[in-house]
NUVOTOR-53770 format. One line per 2 residues: number of its first residue (from 1); for each residue x, y, z of N, C-alpha, C. Coordinates in steps of 0.05 Angstrom, whole numbers, plus 5000, padded with zeros to 4 digits. Atoms other than C-alpha are relative to their C-alpha. Example, Ala and Ser with C-alpha at 12.3 -4.5 7.8 and 13.67 -1.06 7.14 Angstrom:
// NUVOTOR-53770
1> 5018,4976,5000,5246,4910,5156,5018,5024,5000; 4984,4976,4999,5273,4979,5143,4985,5022,5014
//
This chain:
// NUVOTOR-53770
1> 5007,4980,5021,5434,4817,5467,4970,4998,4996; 5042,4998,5001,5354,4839,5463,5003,4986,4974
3> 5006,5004,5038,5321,4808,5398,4973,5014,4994; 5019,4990,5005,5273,4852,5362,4994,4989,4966
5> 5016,5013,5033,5228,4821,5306,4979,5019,4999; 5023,4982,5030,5193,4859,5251,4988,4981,4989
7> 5011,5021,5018,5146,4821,5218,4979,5026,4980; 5003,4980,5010,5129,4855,5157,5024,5005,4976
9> 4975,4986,5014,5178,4875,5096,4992,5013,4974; 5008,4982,5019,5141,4924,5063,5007,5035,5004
11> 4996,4980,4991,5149,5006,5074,5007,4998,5033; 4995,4997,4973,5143,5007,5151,5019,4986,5013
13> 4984,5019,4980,5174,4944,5170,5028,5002,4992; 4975,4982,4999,5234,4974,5129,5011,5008,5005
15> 4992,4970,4992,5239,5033,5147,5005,4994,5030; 4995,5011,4971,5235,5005,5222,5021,4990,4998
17> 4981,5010,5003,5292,4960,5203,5017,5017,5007; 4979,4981,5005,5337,5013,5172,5006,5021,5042
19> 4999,4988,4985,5320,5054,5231,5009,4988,5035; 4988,5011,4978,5325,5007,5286,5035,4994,5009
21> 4975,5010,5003,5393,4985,5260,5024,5028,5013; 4982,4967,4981,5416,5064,5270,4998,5003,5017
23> 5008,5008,4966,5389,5062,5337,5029,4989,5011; 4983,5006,4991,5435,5014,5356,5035,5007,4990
25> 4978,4993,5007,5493,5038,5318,5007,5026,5009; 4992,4968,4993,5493,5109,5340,5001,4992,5036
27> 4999,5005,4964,5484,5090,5418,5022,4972,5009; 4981,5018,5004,5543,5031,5402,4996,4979,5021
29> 5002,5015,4982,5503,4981,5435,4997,4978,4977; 5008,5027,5018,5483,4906,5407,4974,4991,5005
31> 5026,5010,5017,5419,4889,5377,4997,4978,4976; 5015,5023,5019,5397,4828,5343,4968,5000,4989
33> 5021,4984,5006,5344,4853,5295,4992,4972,4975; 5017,5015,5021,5302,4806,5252,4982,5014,4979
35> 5026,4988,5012,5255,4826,5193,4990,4965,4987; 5007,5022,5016,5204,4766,5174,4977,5008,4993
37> 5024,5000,5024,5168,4766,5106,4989,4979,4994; 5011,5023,5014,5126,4729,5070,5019,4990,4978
39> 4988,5000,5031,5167,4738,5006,5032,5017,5007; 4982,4984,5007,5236,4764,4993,5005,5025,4996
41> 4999,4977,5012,5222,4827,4967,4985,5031,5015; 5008,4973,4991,5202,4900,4980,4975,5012,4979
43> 5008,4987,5019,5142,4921,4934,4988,5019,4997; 5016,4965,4996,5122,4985,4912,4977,5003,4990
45> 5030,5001,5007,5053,4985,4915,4990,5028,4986; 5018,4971,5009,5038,5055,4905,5006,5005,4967
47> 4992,5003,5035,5066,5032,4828,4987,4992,4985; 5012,5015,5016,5020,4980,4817,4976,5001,4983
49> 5005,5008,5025,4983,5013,4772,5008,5004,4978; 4976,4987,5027,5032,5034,4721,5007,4976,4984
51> 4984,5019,5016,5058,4991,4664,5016,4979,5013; 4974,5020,4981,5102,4932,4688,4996,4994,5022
53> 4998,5006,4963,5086,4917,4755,5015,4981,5011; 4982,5027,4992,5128,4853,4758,5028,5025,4994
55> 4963,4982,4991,5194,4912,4757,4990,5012,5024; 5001,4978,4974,5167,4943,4823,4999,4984,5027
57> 4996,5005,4968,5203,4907,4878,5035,5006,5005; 4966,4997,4989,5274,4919,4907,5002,4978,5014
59> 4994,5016,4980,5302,4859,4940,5007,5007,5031; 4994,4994,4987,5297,4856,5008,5029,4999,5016
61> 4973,5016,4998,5372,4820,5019,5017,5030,4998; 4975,4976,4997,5405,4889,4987,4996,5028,5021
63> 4998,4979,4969,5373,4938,5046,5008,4985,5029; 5005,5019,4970,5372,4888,5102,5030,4991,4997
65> 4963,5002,4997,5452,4853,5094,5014,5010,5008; 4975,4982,4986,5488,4909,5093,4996,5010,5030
67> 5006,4981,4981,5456,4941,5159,5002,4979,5022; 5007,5013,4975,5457,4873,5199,4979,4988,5010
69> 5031,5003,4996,5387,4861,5200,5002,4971,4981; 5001,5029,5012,5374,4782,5187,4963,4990,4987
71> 5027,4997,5017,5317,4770,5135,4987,4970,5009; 5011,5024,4999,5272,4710,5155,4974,4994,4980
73> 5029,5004,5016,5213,4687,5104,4981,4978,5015; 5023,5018,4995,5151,4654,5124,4968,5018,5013
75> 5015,4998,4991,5081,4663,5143,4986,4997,5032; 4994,5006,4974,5066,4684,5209,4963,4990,5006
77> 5023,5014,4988,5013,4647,5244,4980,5003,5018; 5010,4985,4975,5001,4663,5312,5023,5021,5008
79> 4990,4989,4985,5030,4710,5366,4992,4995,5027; 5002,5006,4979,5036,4695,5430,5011,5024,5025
81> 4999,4979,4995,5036,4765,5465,5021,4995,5036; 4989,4993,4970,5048,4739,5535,5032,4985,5006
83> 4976,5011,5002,5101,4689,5519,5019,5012,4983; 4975,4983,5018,5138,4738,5467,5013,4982,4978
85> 4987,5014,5016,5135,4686,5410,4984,5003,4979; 5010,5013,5032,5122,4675,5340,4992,4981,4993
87> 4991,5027,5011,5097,4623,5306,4999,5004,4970; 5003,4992,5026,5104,4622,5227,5001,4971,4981
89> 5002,5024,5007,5099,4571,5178,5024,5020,4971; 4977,4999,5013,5169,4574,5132,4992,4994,4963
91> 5010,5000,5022,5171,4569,5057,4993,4970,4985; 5002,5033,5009,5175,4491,5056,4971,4989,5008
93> 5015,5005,4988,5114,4491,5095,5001,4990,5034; 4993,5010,4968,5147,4474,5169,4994,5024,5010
95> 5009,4982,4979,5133,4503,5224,5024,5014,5017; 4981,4979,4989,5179,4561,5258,4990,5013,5023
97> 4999,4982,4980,5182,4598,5322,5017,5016,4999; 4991,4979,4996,5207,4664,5339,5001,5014,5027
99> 4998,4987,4969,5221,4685,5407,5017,5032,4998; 4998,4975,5005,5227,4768,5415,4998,5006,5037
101> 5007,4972,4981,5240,4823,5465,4991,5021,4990; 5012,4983,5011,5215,4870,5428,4987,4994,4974
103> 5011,5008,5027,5165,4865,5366,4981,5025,4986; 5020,4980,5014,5143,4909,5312,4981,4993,4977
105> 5023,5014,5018,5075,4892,5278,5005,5030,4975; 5000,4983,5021,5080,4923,5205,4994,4989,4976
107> 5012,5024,5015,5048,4860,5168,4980,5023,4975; 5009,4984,5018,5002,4915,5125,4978,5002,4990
109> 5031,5008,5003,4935,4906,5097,4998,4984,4981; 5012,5025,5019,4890,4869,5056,4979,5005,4989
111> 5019,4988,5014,4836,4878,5008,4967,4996,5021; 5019,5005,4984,4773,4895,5045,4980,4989,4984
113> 5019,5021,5016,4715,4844,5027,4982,5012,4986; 5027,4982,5019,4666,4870,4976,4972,4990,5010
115> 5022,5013,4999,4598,4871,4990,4978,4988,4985; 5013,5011,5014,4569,4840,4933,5003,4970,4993
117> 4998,5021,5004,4556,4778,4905,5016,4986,4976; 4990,5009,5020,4603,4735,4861,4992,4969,4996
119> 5012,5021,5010,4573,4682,4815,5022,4984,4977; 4980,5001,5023,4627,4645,4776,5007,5018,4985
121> 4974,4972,5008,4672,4712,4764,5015,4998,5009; 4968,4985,4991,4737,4735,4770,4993,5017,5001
123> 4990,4982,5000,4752,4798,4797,5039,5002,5010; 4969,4991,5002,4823,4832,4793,5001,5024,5024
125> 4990,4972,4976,4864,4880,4843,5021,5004,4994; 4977,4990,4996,4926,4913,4849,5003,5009,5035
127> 4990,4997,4971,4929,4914,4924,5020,4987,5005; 4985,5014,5000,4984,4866,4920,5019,4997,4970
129> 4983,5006,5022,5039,4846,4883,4994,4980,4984; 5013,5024,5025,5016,4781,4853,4968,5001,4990
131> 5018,4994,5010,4952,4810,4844,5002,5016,4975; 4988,4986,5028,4985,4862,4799,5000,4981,4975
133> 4986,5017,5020,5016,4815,4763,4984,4983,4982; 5017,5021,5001,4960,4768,4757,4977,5022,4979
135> 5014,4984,5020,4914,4827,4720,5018,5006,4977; 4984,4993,5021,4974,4845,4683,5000,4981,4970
137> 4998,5028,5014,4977,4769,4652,4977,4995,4996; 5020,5002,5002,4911,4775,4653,4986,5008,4966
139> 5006,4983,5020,4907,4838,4601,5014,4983,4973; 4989,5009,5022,4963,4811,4558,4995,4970,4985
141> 5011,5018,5011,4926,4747,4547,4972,5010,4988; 5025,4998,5007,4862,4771,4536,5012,5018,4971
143> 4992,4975,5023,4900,4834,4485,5014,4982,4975; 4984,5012,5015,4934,4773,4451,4984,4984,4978
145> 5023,5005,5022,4871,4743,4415,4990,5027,4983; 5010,4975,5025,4837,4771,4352,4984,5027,5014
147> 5015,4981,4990,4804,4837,4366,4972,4983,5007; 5027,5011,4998,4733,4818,4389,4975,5023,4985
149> 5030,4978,5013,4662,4850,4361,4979,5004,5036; 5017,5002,4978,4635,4842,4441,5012,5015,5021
151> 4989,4967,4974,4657,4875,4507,5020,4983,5018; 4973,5005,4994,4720,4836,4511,5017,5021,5013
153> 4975,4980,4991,4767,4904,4520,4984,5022,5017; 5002,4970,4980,4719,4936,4575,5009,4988,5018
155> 4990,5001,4986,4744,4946,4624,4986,5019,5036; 5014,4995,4982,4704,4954,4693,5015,5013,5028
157> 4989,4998,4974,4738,4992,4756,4979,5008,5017; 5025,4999,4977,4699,4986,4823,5014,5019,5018
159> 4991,4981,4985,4722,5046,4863,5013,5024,4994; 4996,4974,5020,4726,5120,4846,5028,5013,5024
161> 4986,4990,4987,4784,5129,4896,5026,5015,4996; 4980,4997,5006,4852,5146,4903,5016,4973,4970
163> 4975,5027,5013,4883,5075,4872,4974,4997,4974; 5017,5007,5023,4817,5072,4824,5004,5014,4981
165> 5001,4990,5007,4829,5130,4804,5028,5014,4982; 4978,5002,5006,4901,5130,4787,5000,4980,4968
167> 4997,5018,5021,4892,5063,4749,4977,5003,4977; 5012,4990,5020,4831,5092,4706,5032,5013,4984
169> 4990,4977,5026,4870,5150,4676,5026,4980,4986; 4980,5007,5017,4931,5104,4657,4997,4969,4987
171> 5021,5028,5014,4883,5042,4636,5012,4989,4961; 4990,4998,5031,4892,5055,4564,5033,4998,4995
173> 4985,5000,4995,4963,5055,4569,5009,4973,5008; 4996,5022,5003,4961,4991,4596,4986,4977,4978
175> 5009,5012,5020,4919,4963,4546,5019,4990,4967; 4988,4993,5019,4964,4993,4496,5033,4976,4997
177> 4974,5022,4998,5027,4953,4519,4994,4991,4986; 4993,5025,5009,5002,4895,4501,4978,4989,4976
179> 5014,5008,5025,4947,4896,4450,4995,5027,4973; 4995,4973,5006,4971,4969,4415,4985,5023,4995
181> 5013,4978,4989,4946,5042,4417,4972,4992,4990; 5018,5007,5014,4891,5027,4359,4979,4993,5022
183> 5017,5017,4990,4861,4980,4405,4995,5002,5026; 5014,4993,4974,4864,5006,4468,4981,5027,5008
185> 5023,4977,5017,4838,5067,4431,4966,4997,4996; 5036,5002,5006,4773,5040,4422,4994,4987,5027
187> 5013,5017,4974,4766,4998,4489,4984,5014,5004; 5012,4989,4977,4718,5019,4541,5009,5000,5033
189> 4989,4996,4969,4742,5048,4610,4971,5003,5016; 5020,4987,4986,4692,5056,4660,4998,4997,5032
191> 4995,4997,4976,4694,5076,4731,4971,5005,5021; 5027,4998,4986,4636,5065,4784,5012,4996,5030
193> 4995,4986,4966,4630,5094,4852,4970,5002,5015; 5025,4999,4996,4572,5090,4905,5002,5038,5005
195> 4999,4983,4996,4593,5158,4921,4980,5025,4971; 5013,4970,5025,4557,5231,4877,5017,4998,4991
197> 4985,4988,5008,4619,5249,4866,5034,4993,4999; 4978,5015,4998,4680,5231,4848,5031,5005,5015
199> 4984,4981,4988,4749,5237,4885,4990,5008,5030; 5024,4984,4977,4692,5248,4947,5034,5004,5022
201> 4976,4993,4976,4762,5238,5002,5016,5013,4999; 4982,4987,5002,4803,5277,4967,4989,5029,4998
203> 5012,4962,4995,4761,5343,4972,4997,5014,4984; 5001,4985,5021,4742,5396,4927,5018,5016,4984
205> 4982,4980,5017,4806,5427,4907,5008,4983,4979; 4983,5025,5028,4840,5358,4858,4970,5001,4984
207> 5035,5011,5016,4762,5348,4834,5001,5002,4974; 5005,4999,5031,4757,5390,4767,5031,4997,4995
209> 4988,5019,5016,4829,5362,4756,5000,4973,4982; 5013,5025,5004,4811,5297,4764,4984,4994,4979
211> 5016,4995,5022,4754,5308,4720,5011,4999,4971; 4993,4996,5033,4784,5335,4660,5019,4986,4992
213> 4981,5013,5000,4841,5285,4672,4974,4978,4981; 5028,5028,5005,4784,5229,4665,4988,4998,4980
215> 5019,4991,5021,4746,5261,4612,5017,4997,4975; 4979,5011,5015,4817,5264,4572,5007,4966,4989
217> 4994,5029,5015,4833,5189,4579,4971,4987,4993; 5031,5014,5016,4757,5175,4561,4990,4980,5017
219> 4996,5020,4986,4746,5139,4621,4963,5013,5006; 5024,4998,4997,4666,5127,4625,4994,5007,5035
221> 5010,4989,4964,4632,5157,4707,4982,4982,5005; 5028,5014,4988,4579,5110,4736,5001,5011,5028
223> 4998,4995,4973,4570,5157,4803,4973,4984,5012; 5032,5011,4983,4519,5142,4859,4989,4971,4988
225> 5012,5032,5015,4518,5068,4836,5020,4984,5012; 4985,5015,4986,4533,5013,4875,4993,4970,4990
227> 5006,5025,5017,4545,4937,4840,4986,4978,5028; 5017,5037,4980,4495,4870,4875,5008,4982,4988
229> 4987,5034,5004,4526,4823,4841,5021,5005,4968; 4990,5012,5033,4580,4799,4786,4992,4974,4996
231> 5002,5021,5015,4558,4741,4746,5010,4992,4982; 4985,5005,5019,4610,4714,4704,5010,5023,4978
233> 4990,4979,5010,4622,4768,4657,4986,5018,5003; 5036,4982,4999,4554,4811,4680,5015,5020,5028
235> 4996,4991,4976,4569,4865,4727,4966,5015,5005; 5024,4992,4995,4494,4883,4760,4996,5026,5021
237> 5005,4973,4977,4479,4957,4795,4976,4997,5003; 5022,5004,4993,4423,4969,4836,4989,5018,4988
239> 5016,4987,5022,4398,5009,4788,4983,4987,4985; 5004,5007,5017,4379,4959,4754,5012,4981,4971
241> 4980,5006,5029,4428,4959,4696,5022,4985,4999; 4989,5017,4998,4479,4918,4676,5022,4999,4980
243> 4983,4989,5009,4547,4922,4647,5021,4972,4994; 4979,5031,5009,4589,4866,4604,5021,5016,5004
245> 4970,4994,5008,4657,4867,4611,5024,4975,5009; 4974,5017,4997,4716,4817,4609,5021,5000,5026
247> 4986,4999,4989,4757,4848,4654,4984,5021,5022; 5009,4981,4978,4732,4875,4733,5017,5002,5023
249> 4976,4998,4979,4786,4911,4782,4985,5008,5023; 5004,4977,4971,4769,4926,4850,5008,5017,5014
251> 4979,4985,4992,4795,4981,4880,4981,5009,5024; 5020,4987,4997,4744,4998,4932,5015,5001,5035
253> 4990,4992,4965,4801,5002,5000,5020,4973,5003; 4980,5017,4983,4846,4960,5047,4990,4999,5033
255> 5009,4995,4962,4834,4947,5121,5025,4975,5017; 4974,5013,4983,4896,4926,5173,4998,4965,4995
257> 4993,5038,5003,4922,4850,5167,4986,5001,5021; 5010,5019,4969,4886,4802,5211,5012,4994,5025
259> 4989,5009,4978,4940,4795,5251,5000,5021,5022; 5010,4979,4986,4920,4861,5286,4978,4989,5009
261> 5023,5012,4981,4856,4830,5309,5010,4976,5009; 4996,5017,4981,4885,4762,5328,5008,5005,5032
263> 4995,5004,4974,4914,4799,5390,4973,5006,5024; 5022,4992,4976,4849,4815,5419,4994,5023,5012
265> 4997,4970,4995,4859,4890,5426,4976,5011,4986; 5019,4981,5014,4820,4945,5407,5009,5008,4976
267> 4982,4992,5032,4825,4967,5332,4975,5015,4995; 5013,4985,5014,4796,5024,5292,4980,4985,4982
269> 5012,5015,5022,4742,5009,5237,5005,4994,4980; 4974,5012,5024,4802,4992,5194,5004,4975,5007
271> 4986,5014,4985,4823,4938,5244,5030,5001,5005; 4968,4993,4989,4888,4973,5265,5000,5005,5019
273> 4992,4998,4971,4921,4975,5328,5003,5028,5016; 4993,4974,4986,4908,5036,5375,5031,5001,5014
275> 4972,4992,4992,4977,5066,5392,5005,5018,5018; 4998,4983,4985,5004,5112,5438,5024,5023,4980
277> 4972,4974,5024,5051,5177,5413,5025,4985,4988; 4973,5001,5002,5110,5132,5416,4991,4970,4985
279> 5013,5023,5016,5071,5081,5370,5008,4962,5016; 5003,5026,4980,5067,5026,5430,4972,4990,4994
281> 5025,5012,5006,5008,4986,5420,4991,5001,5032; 5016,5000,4963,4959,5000,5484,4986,4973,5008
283> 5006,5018,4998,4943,4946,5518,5020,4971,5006; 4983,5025,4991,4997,4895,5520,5029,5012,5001
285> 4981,4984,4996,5068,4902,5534,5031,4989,4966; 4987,5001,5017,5126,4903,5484,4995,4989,4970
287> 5004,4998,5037,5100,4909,5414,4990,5030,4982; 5005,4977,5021,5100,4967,5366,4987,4998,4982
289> 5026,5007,5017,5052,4980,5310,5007,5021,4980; 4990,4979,5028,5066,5024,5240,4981,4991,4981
291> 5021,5011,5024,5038,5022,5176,4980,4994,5009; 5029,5006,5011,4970,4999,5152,4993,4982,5028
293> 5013,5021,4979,4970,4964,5215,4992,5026,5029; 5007,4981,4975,4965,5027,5268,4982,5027,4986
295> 5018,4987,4996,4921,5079,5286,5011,5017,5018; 4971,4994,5000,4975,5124,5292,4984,5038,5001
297> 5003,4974,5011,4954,5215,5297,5019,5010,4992; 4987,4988,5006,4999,5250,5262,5005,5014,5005
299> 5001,4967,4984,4986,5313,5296,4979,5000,5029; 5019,5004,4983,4940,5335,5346,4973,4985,4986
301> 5036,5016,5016,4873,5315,5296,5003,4990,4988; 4992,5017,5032,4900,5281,5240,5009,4968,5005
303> 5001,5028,4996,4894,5201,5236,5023,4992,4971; 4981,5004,5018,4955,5182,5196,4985,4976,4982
305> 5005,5012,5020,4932,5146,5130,5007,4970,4998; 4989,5027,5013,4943,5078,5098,5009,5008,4984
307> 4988,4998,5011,4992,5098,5056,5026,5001,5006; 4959,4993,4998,5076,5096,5035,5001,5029,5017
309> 4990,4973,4992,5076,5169,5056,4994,4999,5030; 4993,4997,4971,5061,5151,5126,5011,4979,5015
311> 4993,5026,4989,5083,5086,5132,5022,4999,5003; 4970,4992,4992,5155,5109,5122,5009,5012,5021
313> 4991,4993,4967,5158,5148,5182,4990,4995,5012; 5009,5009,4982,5121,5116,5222,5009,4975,5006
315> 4980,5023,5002,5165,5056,5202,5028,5005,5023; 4972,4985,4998,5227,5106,5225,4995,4998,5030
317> 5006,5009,4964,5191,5113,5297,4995,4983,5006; 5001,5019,4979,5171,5049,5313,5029,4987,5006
319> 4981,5011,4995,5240,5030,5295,5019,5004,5025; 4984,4993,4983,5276,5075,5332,4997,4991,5030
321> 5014,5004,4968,5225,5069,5397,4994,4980,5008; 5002,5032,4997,5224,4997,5397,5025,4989,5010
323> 4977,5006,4993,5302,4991,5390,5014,5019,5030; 4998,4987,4967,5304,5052,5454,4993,4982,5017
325> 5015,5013,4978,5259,5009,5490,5016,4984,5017; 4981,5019,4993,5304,4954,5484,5021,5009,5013
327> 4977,4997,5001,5368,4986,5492,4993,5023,5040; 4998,4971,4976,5348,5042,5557,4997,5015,4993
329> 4994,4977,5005,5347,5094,5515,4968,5024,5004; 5028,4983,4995,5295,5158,5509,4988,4991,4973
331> 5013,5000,5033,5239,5152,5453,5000,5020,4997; 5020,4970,5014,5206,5201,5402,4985,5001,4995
333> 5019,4999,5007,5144,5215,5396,4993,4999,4974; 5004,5007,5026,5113,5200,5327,4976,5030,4993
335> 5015,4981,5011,5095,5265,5291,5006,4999,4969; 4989,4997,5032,5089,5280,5215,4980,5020,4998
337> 5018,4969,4999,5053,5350,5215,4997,5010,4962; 5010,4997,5020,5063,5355,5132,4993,4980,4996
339> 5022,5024,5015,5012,5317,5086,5005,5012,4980; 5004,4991,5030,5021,5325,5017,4973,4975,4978
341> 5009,5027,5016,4986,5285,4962,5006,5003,4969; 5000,5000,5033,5002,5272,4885,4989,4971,4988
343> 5018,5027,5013,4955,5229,4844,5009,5011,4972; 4993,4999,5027,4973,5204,4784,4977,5006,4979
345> 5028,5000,5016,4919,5228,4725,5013,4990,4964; 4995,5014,5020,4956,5183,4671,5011,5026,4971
347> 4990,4992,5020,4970,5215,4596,4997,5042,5011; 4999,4967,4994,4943,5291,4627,5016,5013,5011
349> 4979,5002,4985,4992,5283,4677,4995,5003,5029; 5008,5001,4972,4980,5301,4750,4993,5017,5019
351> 5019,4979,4979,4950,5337,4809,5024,5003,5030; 4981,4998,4968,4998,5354,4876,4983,5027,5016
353> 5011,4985,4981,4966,5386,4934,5016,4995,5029; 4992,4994,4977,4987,5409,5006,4985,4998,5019
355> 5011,5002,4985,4959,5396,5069,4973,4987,5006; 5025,5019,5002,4896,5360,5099,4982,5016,4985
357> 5024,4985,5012,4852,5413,5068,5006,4999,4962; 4990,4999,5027,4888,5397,4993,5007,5012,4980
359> 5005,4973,5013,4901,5459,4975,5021,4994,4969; 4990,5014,5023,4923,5441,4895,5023,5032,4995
361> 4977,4979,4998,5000,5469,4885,5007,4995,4966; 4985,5004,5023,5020,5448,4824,4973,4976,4981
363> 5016,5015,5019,4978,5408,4760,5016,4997,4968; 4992,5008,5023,4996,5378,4694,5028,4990,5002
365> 4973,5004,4997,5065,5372,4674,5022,4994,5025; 4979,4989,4981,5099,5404,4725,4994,4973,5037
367> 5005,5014,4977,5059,5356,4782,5000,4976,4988; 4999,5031,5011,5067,5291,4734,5034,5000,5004
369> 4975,4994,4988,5142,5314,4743,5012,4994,5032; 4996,5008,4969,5138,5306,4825,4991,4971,5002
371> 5004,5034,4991,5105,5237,4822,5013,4988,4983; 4975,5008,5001,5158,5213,4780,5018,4992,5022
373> 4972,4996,4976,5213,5238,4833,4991,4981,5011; 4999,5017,4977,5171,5198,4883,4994,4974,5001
375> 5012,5031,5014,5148,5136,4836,5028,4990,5001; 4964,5011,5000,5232,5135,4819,5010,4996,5026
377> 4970,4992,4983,5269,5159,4876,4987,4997,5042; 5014,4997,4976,5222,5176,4945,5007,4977,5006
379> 5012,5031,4983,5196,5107,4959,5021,4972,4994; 4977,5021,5003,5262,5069,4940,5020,4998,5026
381> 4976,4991,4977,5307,5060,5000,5022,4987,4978; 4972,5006,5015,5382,5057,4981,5012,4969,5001
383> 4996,5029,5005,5411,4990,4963,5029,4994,5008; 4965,5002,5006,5486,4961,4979,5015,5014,5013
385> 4982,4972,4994,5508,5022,5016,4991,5001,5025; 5014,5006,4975,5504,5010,5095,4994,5020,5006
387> 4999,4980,4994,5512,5085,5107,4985,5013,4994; 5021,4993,5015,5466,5107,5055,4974,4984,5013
389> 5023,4997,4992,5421,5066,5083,4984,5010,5026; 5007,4988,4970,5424,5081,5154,4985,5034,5001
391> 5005,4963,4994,5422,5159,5140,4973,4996,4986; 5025,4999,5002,5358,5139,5103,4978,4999,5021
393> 5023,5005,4980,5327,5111,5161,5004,5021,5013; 5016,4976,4980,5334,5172,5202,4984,5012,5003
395> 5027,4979,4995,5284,5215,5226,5019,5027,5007; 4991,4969,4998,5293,5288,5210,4985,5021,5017
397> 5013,4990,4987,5275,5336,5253,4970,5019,4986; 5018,4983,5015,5210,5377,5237,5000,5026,4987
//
């Protein structure tokens, strides 16, 4: 029986799962399918900046059990491309091998290094789940002392992006949890970007949403300003100027796990794995590549994102075309020709646009309404239900 290891148990290496597992169930052959995490769980990043972030994981035990797919935890170490092994280090701290006929890299990213200087500071992220968590426990300690008279409740975000820009508008909101409206009422938000303009990747159609979203939750602009150093509670722009605040998030990107460069390949200026249509990694033989870890087109021009929205089907093809590989069967080429986007703009509500050019479909209500659906329901795979989940993993036709 082939063995195909996923390493990885976030969107892609999921969705690969789910999908691999149908693979072999619809072609009624046998497959021994592994997924190994670091952690147990499934988390939904594209949540973490919302209220609660410690509720945004699904166990990975109730998608993976029912379908057959055997969950391993540990940290993987090396790869050994030519011998087709793993090495990982387990949760006790021992050492583990993994021997594969087939392997799908879907490990994910990691916060890309800032280029400034830190001088006895903390900075905060939500690129991760215990990062979440860790600002979260952060706020509700700091919101739990007396009000202060100083610049305890500002609150500094370093990146005017998508994820910066999300966790501005619903800032206050988190404040509010845990040290109440009053008080998160008066904080200071404030958002700095080296960019003019804010939103710069997402294009001119979300912009004067964005804006008046921004302008609503009171969230201060520092454009065209880029920070040289934090110093303990000092954040310093090359401007000159200089900005107290208690609390500093970074939001300023992600770039492919390392374990994409350990193999020695070529990688984008992300460090993700060039792929071929059928998301094969070029260059060596039997390993697939998804998610935040490939360099993946979507179409003929279009470089599929770091995000859930492409990481899910690109999860769905490497699964499938990894478990073909194995099995004899034909692949499928890896296309996803729509792009949508919906950013959250907190209390105003939200922005949804169509296609790479963003053409804005819906705003306010009605688009704080769709990222719901896909905060609840989208990015959840089904739990408990082998059938439900399999028909999730499929790939639908275009």
């Amino acid at each position: 029986m082939p063995d195909l290891l996923i390493i990885g148990g976030g969107y892609a290496g999921v969705w690969a799962a789910m999908a691999a597992a149908g693979r072999a169930r619809d072609s009624k052959a046998a497959l021994n399918i592994c997924l190994l995490s670091r952690d147990a769980y499934l988390t939904h990043r594209p949540r973490l900046y919302e209220c609660r972030p410690q509720d945004m994981r699904t166990p990975l035990v109730q998608v993976l059990e029912p379908i057959g797919v055997r969950l391993a935890l540990g940290e993987v170490m090396a790869i050994d491309a030519g011998q087709r092994r793993v090495q990982a280090q387990g949760e006790d701290g021992g050492a583990m091998m993994y021997g594969y006929d087939g392997l799908i890299l879907a490990a994910g990213s990691v916060p890309r290094p800032a280029p400034w200087e830190l001088s006895n500071a903390r900075t905060w992220n939500i690129d991760s789940y215990h990062g979440a968590v860790e600002l979260d426990r952060h706020l509700k300690d700091l919101l739990a002392a007396p009000e202060p008279a100083g610049h305890e409740d500002t609150v500094v975000i370093i990146g005017a992006g998508f994820t910066g820009i999300e966790l501005a508008a619903e800032m206050r909101a988190r404040l509010a949890e845990h040290g109440g409206v009053a008080r998160a009422d008066r904080a200071r938000v404030i958002l700095i970007d080296a960019a003019a303009r804010v939103s710069e990747d997402l294009g001119p159609g979300p912009r004067p949403h964005i804006l008046a979203a921004l302008q609503t939750a009171r969230v201060e602009l520092r454009l065209s300003e880029k920070v040289r150093r934090i110093e303990g509670d000092q954040v310093f722009l090359d401007d000159g100027s200089q900005i107290s605040a208690a609390t500093v998030i970074v939001t300023t990107g992600v770039q492919a796990n390392e374990l994409a460069a350990s193999l020695g390949l070529e990688t984008d200026p992300s460090g993700r794995l060039l792929v071929d249509a059928n998301l094969r990694v070029k260059g060596v033989q039997g390993i697939h590549a998804a998610g935040d870890m490939a360099h993946a087109l979507t179409d003929a021009s279009h470089v599929a994102l770091m995000s859930c929205q492409h990481a899910m089907p690109m999860g769905k093809f490497a699964g499938y075309n990894a478990a073909s590989e194995l099995l004899n069967l034909p692949p499928l080429p890896y296309q996803q020709p729509i792009y949508r986007t919906c950013l959250d703009l907190g209390q105003w509500g939200a922005v949804f646009s169509t296609g790479w050019d963003r053409q804005v479909e819906m705003v306010k209500e009605a688009a704080k309404a769709r990222k719901r659906f896909i905060n609840t329901e989208v990015i959840y795979p089904p739990t408990n239900d082998r059938e439900a989940i399999l028909a999730a993993g499929t790939i639908q036709s275009a």
